[in-house]
C-alpha positions as protocol buffer text, in pm:
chain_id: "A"
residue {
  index: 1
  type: UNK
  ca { x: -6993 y: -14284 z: -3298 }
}
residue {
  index: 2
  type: UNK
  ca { x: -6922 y: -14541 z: -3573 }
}
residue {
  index: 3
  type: UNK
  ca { x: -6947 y: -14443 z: -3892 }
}
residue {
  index: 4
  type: UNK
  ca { x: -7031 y: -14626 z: -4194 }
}
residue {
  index: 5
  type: UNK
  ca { x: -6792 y: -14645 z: -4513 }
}
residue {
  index: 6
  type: UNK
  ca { x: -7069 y: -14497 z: -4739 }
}
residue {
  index: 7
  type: UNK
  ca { x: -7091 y: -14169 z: -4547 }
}
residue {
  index: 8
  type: UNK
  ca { x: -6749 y: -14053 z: -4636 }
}
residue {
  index: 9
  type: UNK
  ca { x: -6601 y: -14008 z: -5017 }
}
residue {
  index: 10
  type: UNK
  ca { x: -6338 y: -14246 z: -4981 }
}
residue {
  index: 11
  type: UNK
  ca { x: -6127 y: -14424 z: -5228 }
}
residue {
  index: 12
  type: UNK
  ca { x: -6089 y: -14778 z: -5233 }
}
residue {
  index: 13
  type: UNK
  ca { x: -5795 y: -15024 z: -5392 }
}
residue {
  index: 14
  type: UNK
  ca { x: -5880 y: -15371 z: -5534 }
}
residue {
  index: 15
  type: UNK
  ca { x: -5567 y: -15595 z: -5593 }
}
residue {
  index: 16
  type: UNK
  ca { x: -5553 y: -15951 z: -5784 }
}
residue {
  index: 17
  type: UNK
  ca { x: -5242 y: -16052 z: -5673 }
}
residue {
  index: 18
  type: UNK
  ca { x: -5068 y: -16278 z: -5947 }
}
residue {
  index: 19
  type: UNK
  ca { x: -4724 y: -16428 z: -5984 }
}
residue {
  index: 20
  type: UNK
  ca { x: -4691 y: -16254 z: -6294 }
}
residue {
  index: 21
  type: UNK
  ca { x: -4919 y: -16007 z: -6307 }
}
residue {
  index: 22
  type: UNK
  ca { x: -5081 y: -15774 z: -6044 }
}
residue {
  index: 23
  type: UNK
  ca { x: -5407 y: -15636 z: -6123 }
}
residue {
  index: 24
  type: UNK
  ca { x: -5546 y: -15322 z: -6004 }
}
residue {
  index: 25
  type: UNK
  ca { x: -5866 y: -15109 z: -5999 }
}
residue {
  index: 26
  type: UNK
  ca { x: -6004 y: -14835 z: -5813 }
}
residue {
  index: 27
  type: UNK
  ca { x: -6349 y: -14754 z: -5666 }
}
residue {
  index: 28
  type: UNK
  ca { x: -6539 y: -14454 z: -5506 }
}
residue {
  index: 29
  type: UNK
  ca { x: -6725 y: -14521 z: -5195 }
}
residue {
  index: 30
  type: UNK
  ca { x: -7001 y: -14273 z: -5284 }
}
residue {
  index: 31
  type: UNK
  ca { x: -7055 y: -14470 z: -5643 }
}
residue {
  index: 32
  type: UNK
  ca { x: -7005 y: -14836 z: -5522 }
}
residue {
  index: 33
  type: UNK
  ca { x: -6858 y: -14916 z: -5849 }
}
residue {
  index: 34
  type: UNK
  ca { x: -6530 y: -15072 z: -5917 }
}
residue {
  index: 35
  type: UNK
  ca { x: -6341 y: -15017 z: -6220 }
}
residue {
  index: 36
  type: UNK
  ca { x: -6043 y: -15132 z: -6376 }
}
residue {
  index: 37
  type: UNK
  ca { x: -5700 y: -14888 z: -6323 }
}
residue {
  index: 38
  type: UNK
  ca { x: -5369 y: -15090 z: -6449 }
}
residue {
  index: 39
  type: UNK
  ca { x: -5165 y: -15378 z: -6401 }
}
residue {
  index: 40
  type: UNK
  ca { x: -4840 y: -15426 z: -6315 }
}
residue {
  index: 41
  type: UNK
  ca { x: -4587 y: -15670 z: -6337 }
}
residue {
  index: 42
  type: UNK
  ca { x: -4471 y: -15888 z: -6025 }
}
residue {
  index: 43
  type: UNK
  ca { x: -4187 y: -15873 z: -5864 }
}
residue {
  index: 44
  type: UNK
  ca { x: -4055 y: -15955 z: -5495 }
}
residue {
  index: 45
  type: UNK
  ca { x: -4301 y: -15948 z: -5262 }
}
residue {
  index: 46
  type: UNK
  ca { x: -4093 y: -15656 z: -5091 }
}
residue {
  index: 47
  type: UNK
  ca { x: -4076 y: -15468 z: -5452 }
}
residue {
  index: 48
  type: UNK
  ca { x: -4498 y: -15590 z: -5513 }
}
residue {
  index: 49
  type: UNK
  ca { x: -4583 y: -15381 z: -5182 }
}
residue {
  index: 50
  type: UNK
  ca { x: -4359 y: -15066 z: -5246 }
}
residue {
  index: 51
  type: UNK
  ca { x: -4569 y: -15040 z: -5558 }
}
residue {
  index: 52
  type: UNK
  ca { x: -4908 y: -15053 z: -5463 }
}
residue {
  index: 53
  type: UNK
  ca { x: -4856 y: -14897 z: -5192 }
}
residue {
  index: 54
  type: UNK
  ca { x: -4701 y: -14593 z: -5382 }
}
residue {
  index: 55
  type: UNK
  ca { x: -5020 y: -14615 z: -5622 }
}
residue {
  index: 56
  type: UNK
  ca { x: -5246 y: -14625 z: -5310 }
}
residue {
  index: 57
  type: UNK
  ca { x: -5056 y: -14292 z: -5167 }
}
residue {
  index: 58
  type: UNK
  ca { x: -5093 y: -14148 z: -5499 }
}
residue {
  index: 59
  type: UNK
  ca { x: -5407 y: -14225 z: -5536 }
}
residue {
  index: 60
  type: UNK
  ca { x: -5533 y: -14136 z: -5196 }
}
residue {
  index: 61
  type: UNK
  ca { x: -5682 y: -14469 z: -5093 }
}
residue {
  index: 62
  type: UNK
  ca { x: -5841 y: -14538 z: -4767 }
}
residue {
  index: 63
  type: UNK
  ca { x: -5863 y: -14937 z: -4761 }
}
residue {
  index: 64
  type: UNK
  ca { x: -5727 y: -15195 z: -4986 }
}
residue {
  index: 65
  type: UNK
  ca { x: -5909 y: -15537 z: -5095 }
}
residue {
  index: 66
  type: UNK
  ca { x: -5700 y: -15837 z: -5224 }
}
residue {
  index: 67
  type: UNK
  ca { x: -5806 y: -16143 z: -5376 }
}
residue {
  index: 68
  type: UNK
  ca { x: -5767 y: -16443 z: -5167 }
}
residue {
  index: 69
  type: UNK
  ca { x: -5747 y: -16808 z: -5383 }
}
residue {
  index: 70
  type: UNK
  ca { x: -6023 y: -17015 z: -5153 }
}
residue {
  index: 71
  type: UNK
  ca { x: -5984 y: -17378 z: -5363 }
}
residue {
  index: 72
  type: UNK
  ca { x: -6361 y: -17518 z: -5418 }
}
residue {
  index: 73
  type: UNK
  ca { x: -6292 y: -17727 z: -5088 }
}
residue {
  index: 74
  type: UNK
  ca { x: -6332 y: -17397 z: -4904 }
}
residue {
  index: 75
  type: UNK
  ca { x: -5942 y: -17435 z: -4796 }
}
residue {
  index: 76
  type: UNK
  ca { x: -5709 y: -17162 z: -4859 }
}
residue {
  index: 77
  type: UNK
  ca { x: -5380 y: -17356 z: -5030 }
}
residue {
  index: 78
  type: UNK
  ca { x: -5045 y: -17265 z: -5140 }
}
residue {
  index: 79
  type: UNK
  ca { x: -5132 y: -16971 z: -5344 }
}
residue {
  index: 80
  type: UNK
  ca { x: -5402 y: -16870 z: -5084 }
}
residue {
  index: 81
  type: UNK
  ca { x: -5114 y: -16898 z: -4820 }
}
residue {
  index: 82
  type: UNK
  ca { x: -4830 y: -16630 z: -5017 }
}
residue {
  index: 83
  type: UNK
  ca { x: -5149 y: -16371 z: -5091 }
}
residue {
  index: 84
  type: UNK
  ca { x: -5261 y: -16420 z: -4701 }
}
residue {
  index: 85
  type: UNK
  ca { x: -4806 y: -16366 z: -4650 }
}
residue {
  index: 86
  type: UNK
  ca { x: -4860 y: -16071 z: -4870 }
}
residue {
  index: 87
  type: UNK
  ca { x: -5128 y: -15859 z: -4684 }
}
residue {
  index: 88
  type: UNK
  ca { x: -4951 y: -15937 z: -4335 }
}
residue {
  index: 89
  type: UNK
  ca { x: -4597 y: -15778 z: -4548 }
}
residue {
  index: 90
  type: UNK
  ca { x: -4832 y: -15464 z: -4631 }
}
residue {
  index: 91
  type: UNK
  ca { x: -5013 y: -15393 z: -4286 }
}
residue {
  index: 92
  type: UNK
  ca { x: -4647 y: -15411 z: -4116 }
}
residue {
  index: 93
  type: UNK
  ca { x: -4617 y: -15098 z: -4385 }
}
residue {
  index: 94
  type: UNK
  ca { x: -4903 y: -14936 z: -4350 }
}
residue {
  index: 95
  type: UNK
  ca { x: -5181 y: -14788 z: -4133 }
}
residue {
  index: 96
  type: UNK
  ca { x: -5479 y: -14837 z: -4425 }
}
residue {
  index: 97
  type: UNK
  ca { x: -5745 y: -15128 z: -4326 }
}
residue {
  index: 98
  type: UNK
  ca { x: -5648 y: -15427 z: -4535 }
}
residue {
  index: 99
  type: UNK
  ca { x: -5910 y: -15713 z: -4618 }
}
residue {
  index: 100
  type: UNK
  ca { x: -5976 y: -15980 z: -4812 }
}
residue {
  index: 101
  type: UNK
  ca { x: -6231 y: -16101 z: -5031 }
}
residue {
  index: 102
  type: UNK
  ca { x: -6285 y: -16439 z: -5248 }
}
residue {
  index: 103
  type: UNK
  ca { x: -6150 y: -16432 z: -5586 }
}
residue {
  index: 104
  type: UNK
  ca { x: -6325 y: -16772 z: -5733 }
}
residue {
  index: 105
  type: UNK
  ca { x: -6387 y: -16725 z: -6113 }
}
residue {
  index: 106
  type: UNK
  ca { x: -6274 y: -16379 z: -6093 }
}
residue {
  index: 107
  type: UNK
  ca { x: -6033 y: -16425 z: -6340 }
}
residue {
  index: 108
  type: UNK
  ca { x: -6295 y: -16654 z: -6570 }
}
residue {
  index: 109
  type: UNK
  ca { x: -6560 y: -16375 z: -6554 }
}
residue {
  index: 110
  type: UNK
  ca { x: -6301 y: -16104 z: -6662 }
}
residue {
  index: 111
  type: UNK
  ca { x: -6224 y: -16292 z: -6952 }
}
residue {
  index: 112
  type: UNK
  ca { x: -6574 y: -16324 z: -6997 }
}
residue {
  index: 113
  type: UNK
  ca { x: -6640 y: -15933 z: -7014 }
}
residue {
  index: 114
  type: UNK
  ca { x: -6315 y: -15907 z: -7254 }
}
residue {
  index: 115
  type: UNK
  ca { x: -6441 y: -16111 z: -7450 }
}
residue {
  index: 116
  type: UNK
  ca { x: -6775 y: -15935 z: -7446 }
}
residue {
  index: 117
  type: UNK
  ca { x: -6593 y: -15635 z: -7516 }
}
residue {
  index: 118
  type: UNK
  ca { x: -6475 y: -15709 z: -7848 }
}
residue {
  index: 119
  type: UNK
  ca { x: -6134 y: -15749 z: -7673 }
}
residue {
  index: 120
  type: UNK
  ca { x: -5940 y: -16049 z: -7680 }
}
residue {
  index: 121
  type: UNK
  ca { x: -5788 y: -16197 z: -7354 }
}
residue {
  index: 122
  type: UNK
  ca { x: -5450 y: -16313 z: -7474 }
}
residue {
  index: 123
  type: UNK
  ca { x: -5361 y: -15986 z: -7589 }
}
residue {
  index: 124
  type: UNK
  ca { x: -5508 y: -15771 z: -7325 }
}
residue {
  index: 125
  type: UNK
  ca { x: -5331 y: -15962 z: -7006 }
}
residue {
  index: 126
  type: UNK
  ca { x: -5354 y: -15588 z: -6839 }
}
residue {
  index: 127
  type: UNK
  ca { x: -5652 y: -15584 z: -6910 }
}
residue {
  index: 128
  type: UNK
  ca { x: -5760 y: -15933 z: -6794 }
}
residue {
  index: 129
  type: UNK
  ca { x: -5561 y: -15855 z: -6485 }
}
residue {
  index: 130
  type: UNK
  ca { x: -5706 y: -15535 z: -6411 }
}
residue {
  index: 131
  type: UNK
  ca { x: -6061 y: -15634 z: -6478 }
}
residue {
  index: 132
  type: UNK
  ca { x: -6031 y: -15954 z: -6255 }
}
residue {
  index: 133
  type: UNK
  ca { x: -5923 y: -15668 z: -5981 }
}
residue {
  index: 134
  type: UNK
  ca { x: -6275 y: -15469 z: -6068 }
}
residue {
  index: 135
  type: UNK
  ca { x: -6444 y: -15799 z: -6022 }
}
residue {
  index: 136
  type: UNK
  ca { x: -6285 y: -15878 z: -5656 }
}
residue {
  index: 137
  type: UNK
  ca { x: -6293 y: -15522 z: -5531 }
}
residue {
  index: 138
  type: UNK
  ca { x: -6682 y: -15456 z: -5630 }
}
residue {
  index: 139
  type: UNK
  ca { x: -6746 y: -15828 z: -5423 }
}
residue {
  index: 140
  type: UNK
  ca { x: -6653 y: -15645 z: -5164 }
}
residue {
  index: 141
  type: UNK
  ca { x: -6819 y: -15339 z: -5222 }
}
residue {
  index: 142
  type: UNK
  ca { x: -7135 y: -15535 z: -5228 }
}
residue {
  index: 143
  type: UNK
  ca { x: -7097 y: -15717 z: -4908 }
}
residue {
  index: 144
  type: UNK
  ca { x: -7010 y: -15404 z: -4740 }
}
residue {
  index: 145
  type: UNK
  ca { x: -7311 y: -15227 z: -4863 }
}
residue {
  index: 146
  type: UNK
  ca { x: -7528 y: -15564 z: -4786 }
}
């Protein structure tokens, strides 16, 4: 018998993976409703996975969504190519489900809700970061529950 993500209380992991910056935020299967968790600053790609993977343990996440750069030509590029590197690094370390998920304008519509906010982007990168990671992992949510 399959069953369906929404039947189970799971916890789910949404990544934007930066060169600088790695965003992260968390979401509840029950809810359906990303939010922001933390940042933290990139390393090696080795050192990158060790971390979020020790968040996800800590955390008890089931599945893990990253951000993959699609350019507006619908190819994935150079950057698209290192995040796609990335996930194969972390499945060769783990058993959890990885996937993917389009991160166009993610990073334009956190700033967007910063801003919003009464916060200002360029002194919130953390922020910015971690709400770009809301924004890609609650994509996902909604195709899932589509």
């Amino acid at each position: 018998m399959a069953y369906h993500i929404k039947e189970f209380h799971l916890k789910i992991l949404g990544v934007d993976y930066g060169e600088r910056r790695i965003g992260l935020a968390i979401a509840d299967s029950i809810l359906g409703i990303a939010f922001p968790k933390q940042s933290i600053n990139s390393s090696s790609p080795i050192a990158n996975s060790h971390a979020i993977l020790a968040i996800a343990e800590a955390e008890k996440i089931f599945e893990i969504v990253i951000g993959l750069p699609i350019s507006l030509d619908g190819k994935i590029h150079q950057q698209g190519k290192i995040v796609e590197d990335f996930c194969d690094l972390l499945r060769q370390q783990t058993t959890m489900r990885i996937h993917t998920m389009d991160e166009s304008y993610s990073s334009a519509e956190a700033k967007e809700f910063l801003i919003s906010s009464g916060m200002s982007p360029s002194k919130n990168r953390d922020q910015l970061n971690a709400a770009a990671a809301a924004i890609i992992l609650q994509r996902w949510l909604d195709t899932e529950s589509s």
